[in-house]
Backbone bond lengths (Angstrom), bond angles and torsions (degrees), N, CA, C in turn:
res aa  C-N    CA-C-N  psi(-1)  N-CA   C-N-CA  omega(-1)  CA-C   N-CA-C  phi
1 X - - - 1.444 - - 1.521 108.90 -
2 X 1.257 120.23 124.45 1.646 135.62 164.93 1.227 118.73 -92.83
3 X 0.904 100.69 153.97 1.845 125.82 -160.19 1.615 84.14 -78.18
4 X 0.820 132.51 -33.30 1.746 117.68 -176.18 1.787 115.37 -76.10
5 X 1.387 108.57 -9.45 1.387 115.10 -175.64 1.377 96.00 -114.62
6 X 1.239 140.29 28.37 1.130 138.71 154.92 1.739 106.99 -131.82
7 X 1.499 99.83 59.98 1.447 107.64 -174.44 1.121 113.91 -135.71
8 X 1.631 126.06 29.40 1.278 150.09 177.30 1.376 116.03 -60.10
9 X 1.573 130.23 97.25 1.249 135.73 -178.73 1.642 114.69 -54.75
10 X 1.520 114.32 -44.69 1.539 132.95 165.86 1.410 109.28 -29.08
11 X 1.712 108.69 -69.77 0.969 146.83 -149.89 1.769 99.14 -64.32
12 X 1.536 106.01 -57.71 1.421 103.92 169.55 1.523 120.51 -57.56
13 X 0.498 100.86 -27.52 2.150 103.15 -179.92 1.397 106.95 -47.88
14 X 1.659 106.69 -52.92 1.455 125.32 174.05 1.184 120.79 -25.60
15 X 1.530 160.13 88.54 1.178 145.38 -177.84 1.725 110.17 -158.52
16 X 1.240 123.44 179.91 1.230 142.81 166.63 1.652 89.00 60.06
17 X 1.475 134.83 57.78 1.108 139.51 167.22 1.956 113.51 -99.49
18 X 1.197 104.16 158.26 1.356 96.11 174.60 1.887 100.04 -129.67
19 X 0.962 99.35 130.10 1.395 103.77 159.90 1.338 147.74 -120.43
20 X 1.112 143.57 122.73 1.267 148.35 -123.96 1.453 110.11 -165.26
21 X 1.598 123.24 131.26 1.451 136.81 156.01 1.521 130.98 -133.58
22 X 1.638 116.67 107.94 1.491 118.63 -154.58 1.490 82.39 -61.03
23 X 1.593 114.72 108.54 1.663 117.61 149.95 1.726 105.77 -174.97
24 X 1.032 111.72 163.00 1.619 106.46 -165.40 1.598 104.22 -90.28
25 X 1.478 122.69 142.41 1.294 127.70 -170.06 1.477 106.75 84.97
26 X 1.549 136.16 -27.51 0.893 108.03 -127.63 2.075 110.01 -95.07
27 X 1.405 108.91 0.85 1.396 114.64 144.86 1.419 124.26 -61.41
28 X 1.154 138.00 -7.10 1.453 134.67 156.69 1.438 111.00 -77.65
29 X 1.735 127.30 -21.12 1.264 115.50 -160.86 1.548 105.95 -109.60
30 X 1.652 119.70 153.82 0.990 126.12 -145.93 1.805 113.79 -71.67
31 X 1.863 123.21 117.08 0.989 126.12 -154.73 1.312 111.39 -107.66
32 X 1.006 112.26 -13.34 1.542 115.65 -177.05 1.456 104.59 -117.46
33 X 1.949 102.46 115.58 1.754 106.46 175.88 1.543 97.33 -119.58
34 X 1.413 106.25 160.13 1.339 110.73 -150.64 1.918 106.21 -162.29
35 X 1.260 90.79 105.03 1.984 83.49 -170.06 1.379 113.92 -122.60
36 X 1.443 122.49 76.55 1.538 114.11 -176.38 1.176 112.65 -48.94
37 X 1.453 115.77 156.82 1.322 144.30 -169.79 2.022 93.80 -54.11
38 X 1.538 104.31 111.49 1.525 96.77 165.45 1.624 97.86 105.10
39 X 1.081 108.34 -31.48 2.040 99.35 -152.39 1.605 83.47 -122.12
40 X 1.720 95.46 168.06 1.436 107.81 -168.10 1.279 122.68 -86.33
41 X 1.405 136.61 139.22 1.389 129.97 -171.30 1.471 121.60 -34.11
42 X 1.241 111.90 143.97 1.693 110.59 174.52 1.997 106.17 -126.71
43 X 0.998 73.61 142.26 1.766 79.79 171.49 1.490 117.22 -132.44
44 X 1.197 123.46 149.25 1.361 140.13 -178.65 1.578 112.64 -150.36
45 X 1.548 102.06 156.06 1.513 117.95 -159.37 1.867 71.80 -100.37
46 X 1.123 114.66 155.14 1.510 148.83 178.90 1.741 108.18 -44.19
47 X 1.184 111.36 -42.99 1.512 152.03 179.87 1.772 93.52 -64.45
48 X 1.219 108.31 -77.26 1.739 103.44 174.54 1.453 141.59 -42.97
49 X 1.708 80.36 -41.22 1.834 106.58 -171.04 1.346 89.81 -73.69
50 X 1.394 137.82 -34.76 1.237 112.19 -156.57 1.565 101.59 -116.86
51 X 1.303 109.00 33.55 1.663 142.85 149.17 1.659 114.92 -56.51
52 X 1.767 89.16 -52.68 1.570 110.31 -153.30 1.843 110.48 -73.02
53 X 2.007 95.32 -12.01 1.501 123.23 -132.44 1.386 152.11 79.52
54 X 1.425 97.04 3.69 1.568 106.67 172.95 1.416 117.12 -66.66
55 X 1.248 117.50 155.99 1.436 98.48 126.76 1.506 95.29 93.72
56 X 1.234 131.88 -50.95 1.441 172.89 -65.01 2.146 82.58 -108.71
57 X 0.815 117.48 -28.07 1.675 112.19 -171.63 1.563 107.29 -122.61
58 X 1.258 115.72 8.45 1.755 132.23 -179.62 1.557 105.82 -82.00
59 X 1.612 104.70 141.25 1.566 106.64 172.99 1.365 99.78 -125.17
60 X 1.634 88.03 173.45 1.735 111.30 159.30 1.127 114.59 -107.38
61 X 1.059 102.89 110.84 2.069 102.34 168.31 1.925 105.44 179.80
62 X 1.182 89.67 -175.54 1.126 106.96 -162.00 1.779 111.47 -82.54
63 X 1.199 110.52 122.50 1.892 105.65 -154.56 1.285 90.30 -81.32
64 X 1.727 141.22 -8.68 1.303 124.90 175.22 1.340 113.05 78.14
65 X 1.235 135.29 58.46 1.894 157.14 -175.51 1.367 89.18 -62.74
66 X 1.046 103.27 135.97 2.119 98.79 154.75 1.355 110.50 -45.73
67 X 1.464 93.13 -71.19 1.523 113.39 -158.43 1.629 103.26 -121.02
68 X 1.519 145.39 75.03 1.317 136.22 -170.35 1.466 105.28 -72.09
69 X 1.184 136.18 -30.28 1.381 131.68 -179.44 1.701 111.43 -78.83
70 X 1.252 97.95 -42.88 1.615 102.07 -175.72 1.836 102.97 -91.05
71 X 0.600 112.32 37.21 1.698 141.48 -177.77 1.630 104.78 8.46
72 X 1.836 96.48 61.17 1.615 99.57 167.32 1.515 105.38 -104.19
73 X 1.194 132.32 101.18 1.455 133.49 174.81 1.102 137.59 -116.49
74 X 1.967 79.71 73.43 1.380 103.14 174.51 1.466 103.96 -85.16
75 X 1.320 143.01 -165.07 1.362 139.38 151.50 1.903 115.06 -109.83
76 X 1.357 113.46 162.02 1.107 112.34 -113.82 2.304 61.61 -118.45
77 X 1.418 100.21 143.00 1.725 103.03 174.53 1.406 111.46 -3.92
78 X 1.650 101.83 -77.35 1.564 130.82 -157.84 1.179 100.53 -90.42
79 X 1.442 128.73 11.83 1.945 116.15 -178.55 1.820 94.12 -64.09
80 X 1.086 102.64 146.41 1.277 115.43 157.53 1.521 150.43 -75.66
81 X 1.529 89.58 -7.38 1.451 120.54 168.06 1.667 100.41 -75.76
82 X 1.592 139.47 -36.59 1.505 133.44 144.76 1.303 101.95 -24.51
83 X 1.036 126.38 -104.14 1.542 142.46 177.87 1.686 109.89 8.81
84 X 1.328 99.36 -55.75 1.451 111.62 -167.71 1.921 108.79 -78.73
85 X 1.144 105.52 -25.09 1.473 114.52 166.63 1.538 105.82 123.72
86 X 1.456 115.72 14.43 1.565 114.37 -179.59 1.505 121.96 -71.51
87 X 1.424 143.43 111.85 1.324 119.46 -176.08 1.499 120.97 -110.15
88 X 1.470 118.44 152.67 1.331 105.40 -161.91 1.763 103.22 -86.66
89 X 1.610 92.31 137.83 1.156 96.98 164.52 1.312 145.63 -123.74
90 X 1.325 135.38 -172.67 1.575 115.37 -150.48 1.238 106.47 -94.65
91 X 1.907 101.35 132.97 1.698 111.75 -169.48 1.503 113.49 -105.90
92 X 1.219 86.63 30.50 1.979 92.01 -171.16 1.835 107.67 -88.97
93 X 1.283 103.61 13.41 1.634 106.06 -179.24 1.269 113.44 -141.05
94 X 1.124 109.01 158.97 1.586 123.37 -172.51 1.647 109.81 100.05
95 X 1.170 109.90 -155.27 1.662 111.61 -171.70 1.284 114.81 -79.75
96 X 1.485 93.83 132.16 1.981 110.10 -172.70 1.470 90.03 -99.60
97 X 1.623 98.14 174.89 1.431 125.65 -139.54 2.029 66.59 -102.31
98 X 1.105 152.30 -11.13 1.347 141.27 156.57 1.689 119.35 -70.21
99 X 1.514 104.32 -17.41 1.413 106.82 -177.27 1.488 108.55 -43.72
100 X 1.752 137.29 -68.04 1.166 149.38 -164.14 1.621 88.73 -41.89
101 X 1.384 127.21 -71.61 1.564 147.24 -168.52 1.817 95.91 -14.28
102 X 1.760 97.90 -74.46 1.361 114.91 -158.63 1.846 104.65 -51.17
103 X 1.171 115.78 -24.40 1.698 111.36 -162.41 1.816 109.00 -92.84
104 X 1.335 106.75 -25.29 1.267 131.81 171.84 1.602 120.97 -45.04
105 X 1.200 114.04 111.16 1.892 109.27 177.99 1.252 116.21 -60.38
């Protein structure tokens, strides 16, 4: 990989992201995949990409869900995804847990 193919104007915009996967190790393993048009996939650990300049203020960790199982995702006081400038917003719309009900014969 050359420094001229990691010169993506798009690509820089990208930032203040958090990334995260409920599984153990799995911030060591490689998070960023990446396949320009024509050429073969590339991957990089978070740490690399933001080698290239990406990314450059993005973490790994855990964004702190209220509730991730009971699927309230709001963020939690101290999530760290705050930090980064994410704000929670309101989940009181869109499809209710009655949606399936209404389509049903």
């Amino acid at each position: 990989m050359n420094d001229t193919q990691h010169k993506d104007p798009i690509l820089k915009e990208i930032n203040y992201n958090i990334f995260w996967q409920p599984s153990p190790g799995w911030g060591e393993r490689t998070i960023i995949t990446r396949r320009p048009r024509g050429q073969m996939t590339e991957t990089y650990t978070l740490e690399k990409w933001q080698q290239f300049g990406y990314d450059t203020d993005s973490i790994v960790a855990d964004p702190m869900f209220v509730d991730l199982e009971g699927e309230d995702y709001r963020l939690k006081p101290d999530s760290p995804a705050l930090k980064l400038g994410f704000k929670n917003i309101d989940q009181s719309w869109g499809l209710t847990n009655e949606f399936p009900d209404m389509w049903r014969e």
